[in-house]
Backbone and ligand atoms as CSV (ligand in chain L), in Angstrom:
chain,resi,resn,atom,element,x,y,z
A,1,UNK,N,N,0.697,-15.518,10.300
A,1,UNK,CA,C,1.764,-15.798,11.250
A,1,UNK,C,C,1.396,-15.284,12.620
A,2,UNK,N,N,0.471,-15.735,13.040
A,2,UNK,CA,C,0.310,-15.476,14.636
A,2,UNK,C,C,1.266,-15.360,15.353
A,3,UNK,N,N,2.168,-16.279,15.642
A,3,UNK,CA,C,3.149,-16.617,16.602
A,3,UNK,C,C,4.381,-15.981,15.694
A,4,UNK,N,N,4.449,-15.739,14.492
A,4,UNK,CA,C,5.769,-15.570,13.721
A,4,UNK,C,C,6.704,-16.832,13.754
A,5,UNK,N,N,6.038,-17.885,13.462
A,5,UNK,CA,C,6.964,-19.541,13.266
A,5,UNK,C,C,6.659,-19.992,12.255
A,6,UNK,N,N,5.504,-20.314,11.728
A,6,UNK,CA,C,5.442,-20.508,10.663
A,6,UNK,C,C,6.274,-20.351,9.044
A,7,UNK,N,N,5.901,-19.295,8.799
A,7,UNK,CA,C,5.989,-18.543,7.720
A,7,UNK,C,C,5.687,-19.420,6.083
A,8,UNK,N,N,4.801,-20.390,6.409
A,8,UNK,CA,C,4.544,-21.087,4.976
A,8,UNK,C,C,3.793,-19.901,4.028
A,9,UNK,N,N,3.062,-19.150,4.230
A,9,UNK,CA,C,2.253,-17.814,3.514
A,9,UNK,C,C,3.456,-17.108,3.041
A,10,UNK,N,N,4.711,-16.608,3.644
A,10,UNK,CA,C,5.781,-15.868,2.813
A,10,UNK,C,C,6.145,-16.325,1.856
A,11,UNK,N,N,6.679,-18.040,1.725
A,11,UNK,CA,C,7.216,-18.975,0.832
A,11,UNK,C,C,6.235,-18.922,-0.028
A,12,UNK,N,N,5.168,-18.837,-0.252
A,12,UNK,CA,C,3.817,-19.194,-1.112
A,12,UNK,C,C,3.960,-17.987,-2.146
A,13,UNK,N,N,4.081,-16.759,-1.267
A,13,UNK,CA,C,4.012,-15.547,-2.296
A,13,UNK,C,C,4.910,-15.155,-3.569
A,14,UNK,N,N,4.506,-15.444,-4.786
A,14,UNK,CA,C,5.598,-15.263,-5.823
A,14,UNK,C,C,6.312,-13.652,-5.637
A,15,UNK,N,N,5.786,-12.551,-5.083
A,15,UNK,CA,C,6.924,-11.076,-5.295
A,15,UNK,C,C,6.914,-11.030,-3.669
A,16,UNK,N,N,6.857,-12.117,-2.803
A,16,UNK,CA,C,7.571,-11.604,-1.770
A,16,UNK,C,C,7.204,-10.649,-0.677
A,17,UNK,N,N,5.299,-10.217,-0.864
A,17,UNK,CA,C,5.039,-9.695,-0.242
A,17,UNK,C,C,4.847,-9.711,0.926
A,18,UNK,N,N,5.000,-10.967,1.632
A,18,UNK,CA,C,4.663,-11.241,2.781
A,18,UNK,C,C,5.692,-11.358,3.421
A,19,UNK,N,N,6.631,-10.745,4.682
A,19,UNK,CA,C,7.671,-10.817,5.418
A,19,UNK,C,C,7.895,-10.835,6.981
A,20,UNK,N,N,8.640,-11.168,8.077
A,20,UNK,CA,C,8.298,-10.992,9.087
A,20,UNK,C,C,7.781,-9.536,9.664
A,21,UNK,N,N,8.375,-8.646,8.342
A,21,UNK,CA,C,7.853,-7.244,9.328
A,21,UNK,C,C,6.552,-6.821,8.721
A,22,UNK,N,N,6.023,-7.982,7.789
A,22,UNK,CA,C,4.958,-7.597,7.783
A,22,UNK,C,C,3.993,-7.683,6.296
A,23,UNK,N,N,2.925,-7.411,5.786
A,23,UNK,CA,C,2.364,-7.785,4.949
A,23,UNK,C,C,2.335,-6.322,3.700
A,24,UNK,N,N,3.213,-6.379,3.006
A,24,UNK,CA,C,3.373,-5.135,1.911
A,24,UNK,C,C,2.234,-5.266,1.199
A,25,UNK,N,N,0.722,-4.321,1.072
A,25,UNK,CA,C,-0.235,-4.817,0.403
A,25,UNK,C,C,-0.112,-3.659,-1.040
A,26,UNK,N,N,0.554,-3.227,-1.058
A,26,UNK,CA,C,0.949,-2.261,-2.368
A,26,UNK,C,C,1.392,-3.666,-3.613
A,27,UNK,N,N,2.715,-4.079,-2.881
A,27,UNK,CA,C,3.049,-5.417,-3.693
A,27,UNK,C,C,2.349,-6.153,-3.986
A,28,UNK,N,N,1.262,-6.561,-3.296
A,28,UNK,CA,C,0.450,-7.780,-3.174
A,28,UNK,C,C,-0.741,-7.301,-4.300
A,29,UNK,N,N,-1.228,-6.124,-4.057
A,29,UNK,CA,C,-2.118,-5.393,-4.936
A,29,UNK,C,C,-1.493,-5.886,-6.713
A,30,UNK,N,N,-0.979,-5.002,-6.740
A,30,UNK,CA,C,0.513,-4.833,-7.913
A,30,UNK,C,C,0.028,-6.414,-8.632
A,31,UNK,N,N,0.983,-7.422,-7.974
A,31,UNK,CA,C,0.579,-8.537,-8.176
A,31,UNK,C,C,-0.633,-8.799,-9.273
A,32,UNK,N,N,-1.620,-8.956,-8.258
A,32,UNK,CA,C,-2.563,-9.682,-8.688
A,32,UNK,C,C,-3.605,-8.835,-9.798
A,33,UNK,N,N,-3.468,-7.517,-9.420
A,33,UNK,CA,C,-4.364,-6.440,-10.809
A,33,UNK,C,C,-3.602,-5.177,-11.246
A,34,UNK,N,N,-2.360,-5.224,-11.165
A,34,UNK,CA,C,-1.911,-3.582,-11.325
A,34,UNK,C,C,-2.690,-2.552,-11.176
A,35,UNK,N,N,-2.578,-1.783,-11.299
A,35,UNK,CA,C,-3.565,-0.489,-11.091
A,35,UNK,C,C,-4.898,-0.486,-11.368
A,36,UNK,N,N,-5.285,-1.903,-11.677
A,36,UNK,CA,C,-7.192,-1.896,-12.313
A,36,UNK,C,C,-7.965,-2.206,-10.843
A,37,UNK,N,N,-6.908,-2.765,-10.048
A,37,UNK,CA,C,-8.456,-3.097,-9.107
A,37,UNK,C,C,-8.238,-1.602,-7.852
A,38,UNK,N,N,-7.072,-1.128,-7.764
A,38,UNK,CA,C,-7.150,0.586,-7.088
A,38,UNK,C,C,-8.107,1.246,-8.005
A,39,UNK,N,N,-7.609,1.682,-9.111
A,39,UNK,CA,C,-8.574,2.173,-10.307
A,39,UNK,C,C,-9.889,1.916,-10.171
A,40,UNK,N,N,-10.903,0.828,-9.948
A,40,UNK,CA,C,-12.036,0.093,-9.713
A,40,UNK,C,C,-12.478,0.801,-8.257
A,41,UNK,N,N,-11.522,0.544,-7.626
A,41,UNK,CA,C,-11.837,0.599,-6.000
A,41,UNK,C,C,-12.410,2.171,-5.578
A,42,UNK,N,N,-11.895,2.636,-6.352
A,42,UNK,CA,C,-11.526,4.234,-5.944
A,42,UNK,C,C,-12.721,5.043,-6.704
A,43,UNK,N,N,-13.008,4.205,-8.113
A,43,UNK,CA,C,-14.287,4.798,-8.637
A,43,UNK,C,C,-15.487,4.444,-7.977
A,44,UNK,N,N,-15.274,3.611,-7.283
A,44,UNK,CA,C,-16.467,3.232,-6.348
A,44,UNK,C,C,-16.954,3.659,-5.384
A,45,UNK,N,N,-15.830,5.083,-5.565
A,45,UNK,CA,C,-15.706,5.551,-3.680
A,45,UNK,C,C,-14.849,5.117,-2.524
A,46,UNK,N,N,-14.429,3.706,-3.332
A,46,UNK,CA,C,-14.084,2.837,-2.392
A,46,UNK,C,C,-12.354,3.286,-1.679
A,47,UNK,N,N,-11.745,2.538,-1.026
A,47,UNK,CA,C,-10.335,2.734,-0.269
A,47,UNK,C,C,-9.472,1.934,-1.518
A,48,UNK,N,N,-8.285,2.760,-2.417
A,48,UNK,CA,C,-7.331,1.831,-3.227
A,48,UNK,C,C,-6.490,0.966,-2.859
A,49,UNK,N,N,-6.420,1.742,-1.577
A,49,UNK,CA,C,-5.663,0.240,-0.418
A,49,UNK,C,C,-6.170,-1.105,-0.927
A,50,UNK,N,N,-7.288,-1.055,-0.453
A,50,UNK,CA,C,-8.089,-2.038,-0.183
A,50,UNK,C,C,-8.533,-3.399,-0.893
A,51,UNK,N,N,-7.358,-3.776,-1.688
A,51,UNK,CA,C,-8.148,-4.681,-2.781
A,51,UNK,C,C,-7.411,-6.324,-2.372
A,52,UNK,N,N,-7.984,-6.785,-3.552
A,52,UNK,CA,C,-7.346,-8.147,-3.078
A,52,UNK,C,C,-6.598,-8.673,-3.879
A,53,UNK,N,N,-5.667,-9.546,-3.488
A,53,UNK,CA,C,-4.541,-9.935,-3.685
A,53,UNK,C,C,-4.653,-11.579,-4.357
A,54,UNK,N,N,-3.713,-12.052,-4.872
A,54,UNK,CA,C,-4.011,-13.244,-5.467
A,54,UNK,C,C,-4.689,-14.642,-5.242
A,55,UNK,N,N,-4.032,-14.861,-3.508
A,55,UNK,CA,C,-4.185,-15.351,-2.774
A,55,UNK,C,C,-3.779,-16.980,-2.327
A,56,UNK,N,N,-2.503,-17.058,-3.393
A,56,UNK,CA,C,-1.618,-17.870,-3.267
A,56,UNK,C,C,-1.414,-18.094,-2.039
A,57,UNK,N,N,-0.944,-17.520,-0.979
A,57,UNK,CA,C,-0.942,-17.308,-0.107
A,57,UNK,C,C,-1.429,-17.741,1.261
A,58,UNK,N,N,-2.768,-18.042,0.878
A,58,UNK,CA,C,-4.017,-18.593,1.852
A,58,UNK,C,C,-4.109,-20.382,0.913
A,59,UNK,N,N,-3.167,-20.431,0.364
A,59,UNK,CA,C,-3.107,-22.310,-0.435
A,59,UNK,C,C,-2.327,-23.090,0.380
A,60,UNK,N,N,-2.540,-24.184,0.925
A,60,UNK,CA,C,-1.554,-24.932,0.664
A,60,UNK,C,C,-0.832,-24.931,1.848
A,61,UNK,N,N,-1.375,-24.075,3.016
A,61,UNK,CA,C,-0.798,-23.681,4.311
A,61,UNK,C,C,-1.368,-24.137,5.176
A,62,UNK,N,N,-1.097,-24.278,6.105
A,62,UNK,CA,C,-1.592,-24.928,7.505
A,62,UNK,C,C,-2.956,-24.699,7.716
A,63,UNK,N,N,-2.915,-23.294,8.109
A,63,UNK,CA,C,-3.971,-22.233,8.582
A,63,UNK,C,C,-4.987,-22.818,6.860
A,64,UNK,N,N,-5.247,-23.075,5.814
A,64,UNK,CA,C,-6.189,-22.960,4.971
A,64,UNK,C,C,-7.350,-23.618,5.442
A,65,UNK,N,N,-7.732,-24.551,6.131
A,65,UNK,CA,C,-8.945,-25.168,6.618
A,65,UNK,C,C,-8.796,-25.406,7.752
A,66,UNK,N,N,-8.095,-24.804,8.752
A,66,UNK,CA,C,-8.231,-24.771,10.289
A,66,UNK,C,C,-7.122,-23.956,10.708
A,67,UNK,N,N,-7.491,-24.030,11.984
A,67,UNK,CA,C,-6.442,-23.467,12.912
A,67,UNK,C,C,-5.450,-24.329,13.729
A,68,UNK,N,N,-4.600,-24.269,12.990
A,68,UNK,CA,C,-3.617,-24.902,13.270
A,68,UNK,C,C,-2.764,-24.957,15.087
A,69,UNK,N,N,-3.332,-23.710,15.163
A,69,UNK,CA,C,-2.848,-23.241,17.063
A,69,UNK,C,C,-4.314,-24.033,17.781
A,70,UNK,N,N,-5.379,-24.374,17.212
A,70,UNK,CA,C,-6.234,-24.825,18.121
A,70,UNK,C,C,-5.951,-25.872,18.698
A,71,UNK,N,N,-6.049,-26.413,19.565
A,71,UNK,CA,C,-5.824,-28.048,20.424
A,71,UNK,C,C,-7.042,-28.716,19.480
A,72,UNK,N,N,-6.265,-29.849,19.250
A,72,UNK,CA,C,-7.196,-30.574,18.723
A,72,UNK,C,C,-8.101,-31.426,19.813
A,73,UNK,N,N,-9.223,-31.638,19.826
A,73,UNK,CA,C,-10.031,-32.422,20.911
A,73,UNK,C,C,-10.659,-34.036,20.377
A,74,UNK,N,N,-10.051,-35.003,20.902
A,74,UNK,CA,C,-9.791,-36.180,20.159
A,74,UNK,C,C,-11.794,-36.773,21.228
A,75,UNK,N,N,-11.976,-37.526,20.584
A,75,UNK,CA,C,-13.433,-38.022,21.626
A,75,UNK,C,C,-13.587,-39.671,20.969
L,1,SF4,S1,S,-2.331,-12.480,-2.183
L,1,SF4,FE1,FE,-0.690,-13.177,-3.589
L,1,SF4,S2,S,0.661,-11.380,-3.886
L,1,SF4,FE2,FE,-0.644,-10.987,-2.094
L,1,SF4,S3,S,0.577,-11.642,-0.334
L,1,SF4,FE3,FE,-0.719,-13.380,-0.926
L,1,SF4,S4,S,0.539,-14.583,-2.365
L,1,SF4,FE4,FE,1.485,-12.548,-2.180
């Protein structure tokens, strides 16, 4: 949501993680691995923040194979 008009990525998300104030990645985590991919992340050294999410989200939306804010240039 660049501009905050959109919002097809909120509608997409089955628990709702995605909202205008912002992207809950605890929920989004939750979601898609419960505690295995923090668990994973963290034995790795890695950040438990940091994992990924289902990605419903990035389907089916404007933004999935372009940028939708770009001007299109017709030739
Ligand atoms: S990755 Fe899945 S759970 Fe996370 S915000 Fe996107 S749709 Fe929601």
């Amino acid at each position: 949501m660049s501009k905050g008009i959109c919002g097809a990525c909120m509608k997409r998300c089955p628990v709702n993680a995605i909202t205008k104030d912002g992207h809950d990645k605890a929920k989004c985590r939750m979601k898609a691995y419960g505690d295995a991919a923090k668990e994973l992340a963290t034995s790795y050294g890695g950040d438990g923040k940091q994992t990924a999410g289902c990605a419903l989200c990035q389907t089916n939306v404007p933004c999935e194979f372009r940028n939708p804010n770009k001007a299109v240039v017709r030739v």
